[in-house]
C-alpha positions in Angstrom: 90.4 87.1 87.2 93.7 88.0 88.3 93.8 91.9 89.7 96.8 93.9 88.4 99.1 94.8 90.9 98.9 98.4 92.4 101.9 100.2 91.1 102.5 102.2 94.4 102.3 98.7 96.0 104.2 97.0 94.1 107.4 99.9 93.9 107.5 99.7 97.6 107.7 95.9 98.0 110.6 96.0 95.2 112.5 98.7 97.7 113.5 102.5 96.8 115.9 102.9 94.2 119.0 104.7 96.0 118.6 107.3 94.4 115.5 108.6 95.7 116.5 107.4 99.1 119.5 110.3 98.8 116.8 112.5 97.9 114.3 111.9 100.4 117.1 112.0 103.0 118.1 115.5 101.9 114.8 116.8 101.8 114.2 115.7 105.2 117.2 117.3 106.3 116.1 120.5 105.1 112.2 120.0 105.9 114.2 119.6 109.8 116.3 122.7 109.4 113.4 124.7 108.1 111.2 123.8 110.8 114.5 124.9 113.8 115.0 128.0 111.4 111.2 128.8 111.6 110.6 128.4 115.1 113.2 130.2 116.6 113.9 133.3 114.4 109.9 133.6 113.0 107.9 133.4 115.9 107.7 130.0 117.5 105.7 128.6 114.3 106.6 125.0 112.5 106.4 125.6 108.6 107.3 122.4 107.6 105.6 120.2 110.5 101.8 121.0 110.4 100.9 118.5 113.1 102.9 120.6 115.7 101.9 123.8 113.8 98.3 122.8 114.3 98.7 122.3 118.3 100.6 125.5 118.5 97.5 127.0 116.5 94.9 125.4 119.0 96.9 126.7 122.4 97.5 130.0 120.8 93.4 130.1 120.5 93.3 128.9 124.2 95.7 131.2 125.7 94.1 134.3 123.7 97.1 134.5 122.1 96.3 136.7 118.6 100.0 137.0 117.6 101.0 133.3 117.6 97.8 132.4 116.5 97.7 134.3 113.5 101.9 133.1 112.5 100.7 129.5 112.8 97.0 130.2 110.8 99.7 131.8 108.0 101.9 128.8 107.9 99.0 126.5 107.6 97.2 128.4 104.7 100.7 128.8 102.6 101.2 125.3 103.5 98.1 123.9 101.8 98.8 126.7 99.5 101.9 124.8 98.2 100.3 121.5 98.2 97.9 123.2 95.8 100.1 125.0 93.8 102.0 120.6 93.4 98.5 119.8 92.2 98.8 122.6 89.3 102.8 122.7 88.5 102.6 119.0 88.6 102.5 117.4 84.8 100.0 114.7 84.3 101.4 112.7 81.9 104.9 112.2 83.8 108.0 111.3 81.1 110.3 110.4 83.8 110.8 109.1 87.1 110.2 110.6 89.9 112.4 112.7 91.7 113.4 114.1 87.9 109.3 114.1 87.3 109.4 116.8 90.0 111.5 119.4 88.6 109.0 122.3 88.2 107.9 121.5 91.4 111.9 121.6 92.8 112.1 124.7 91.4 109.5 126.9 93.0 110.2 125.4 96.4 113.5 126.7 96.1 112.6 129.8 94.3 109.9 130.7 97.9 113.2 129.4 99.9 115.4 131.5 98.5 112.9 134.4 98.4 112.6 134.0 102.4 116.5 134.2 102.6 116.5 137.2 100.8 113.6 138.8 102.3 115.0 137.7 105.5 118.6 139.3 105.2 116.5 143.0 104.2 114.6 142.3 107.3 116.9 142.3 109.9 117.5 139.6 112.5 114.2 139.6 113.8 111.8 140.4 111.4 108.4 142.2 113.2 104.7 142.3 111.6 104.5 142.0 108.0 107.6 140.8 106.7 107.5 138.0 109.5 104.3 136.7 108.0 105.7 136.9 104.7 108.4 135.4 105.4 106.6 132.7 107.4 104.8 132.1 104.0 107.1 131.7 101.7 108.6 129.1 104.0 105.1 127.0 104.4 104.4 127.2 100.9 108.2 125.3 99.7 107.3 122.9 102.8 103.8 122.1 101.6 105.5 121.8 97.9 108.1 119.5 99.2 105.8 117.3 101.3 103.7 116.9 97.9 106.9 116.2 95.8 107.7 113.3 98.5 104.3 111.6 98.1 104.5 111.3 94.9 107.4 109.3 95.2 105.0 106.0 95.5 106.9 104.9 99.0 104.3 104.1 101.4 104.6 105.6 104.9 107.7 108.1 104.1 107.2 111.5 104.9 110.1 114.3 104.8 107.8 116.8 106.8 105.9 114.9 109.2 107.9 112.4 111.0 105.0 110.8 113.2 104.1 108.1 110.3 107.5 107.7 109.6 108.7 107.1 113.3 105.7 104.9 113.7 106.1 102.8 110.5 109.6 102.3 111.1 109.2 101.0 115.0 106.7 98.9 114.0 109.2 97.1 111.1 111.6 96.8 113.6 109.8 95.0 116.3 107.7 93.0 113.9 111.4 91.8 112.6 112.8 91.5 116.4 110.1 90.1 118.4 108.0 88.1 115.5 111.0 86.7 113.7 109.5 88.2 109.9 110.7 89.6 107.7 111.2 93.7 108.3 109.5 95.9 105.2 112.0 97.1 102.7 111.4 100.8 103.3 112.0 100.3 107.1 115.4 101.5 107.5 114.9 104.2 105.2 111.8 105.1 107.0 114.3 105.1 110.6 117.2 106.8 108.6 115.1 109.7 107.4 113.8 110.4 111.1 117.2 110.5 112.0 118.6 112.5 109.3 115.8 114.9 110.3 117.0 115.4 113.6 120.0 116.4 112.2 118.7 119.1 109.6 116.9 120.3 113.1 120.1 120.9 115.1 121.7 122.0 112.1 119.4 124.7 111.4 119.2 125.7 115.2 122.8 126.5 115.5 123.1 128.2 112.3 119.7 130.3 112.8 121.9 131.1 116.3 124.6 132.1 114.8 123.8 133.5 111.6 120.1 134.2 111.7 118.9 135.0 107.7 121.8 133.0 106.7 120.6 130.1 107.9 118.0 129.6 105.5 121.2 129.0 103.0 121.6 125.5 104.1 117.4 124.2 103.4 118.1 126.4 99.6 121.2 125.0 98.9 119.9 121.1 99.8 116.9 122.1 97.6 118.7 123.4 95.1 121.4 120.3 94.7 118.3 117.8 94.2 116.7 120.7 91.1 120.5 120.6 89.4 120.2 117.0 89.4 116.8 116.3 88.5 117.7 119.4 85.5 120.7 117.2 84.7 119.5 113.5 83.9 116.5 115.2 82.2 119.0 117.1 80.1 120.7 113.6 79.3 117.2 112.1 78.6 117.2 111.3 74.3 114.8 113.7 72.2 111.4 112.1 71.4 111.0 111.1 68.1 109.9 114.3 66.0 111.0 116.7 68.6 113.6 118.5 66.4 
C-alpha cells in the first residue's frame, strides 16, 4: 500500500510560491526590527527572539537581577500568549491559502503593534515600570502571533523569529550542494535570504529606535500592516460560495 504523501512534505519539495517568500521576508524584517526596537528602548529584552530572551532570563536569575528578569519573564508569557491566542483566532477549516488563511491572525498582530506605538509615544522616550511591561507585552504577544502565522505556512525549517534553524538549515543546503555535489533543498536560499533580510529589519530598527525612539515601532506596523491589506485584498477578489447571497 502506497502511503499518501505528507502535504507539508510535499509543498516544501515543490518550492514556496513567491508569494509567500515576499511575505516571509517581510515578516522577518520586522520580527528583526522588533527585536533592535525592543532591546534598546524596553529594557534589554528580545520579544521576538525567545531563544536569546530565554538566556537573558537565566543570567538575569544568576546575577540577582529582579528588573531584567521580570522584562524577559513578561516577554516570554505574552509570547506564548500569542501563540495561543494563533491557536484560537486560527480557523479550522481554512478556505484559502495561506498567508490570506492568516488574516485574523495579521490583524491582531498589528492591532498589539500598533497599540505599543501608541502606548509608546504617551510614554515618553523611555518608558519606566508599568507601561514598559505593557509595552514589552504587547510586542511579545504580535511576535508569538507572527511566529505561529509563519509555521503555518507548511515550509520546513523557516522561521521569521528565530533564526538559529533557519541559519543552520540553510548552511547545511549550501555545503551539502558545495562539498557533496547534490542537489541544494529548494527552500535553501530562501532559508539564507530571510536571515539576511533579518539583519537588516535589526539595523533598521536600531537606528530608527535611535533616532526616533516610539516612532520606530512605525516601520514593524506598517510591514505588518501591508501583508493584512493584501491578504484582505485577494480574499475580497475570492468568488462567493454558492448560496452565500
Amino acid at each position: 500500500m502506497v502511503r499518501p504523501a505528507d502535504p507539508v512534505t510535499a509543498d516544501t519539495r515543490a518550492g514556496l510560491p513567491a508569494r509567500s517568500t515576499v511575505v516571509l521576508a517581510a515578516l522577518a524584517f520586522s520580527a528583526g526590527g522588533v527585536d533592535a526596537v525592543s532591546y534598546l528602548g524596553l529594557g534589554h529584552v528580545f520579544t521576538a527572539n525567545m531563544t536569546g530572551n530565554t538566556v537573558l532570563l537565566a543570567v538575569a536569575a544568576a546575577e540577582h537581577s529582579a528588573g531584567r528578569a521580570a522584562r524577559s519573564a513578561v516577554a516570554l508569557g505574552a509570547f506564548c500568549a500569542g501563540v495561543a491566542l494563533w491557536v484560537l483566532v486560527s480557523p479550522r477549516r481554512r478556505p484559502s491559502k495561506w498567508p490570506d488563511s492568516e488574516l485574523p491572525a495579521l490583524v491582531l498582530g498589528l492591532l498589539a503593534l500598533s497599540a505599543m506605538a501608541i502606548g509608546w509615544a504617551f510614554a515618553g522616550p523611555r518608558p519606566e515600570a508599568a507601561a514598559r511591561y505593557l509595552l514589552i507585552a504587547a510586542s511579545a504577544i504580535a511576535m508569538g502571533l507572527q511566529s505561529a502565522i509563519t509555521e503555518a505556512s507548511g515550509a520546513s525549517g523557516i522561521s521569521t523569529t528565530y533564526m538559529t534553524g533557519t541559519l543552520t538549515r540553510a548552511i547545511r543546503g549550501i555545503t551539502h550542494k558545495l562539498a557533496r555535489g547534490g542537489r541544494a533543498e529548494d527552500e535553501t536560499h530562501v532559508r539564507g535570504g530571510l536571515w539576511l533580510v533579518y539583519i537588516a529589519g535589526a539595523a533598521a530598527g536600531a537606528f530608527a529606535e535611535r533616532a526616533w525612539h516610539a516612532g520606530a515601532v512605525v516601520i514593524p506596523v506598517a510591514v505588518t500592516a501591508s501583508v493584512a491589506l493584501s491578504a484582505l485584498w485577494r480574499l475580497a477578489r475570492l468568488p462567493s460560495a454558492p448560496g452565500s447571497r
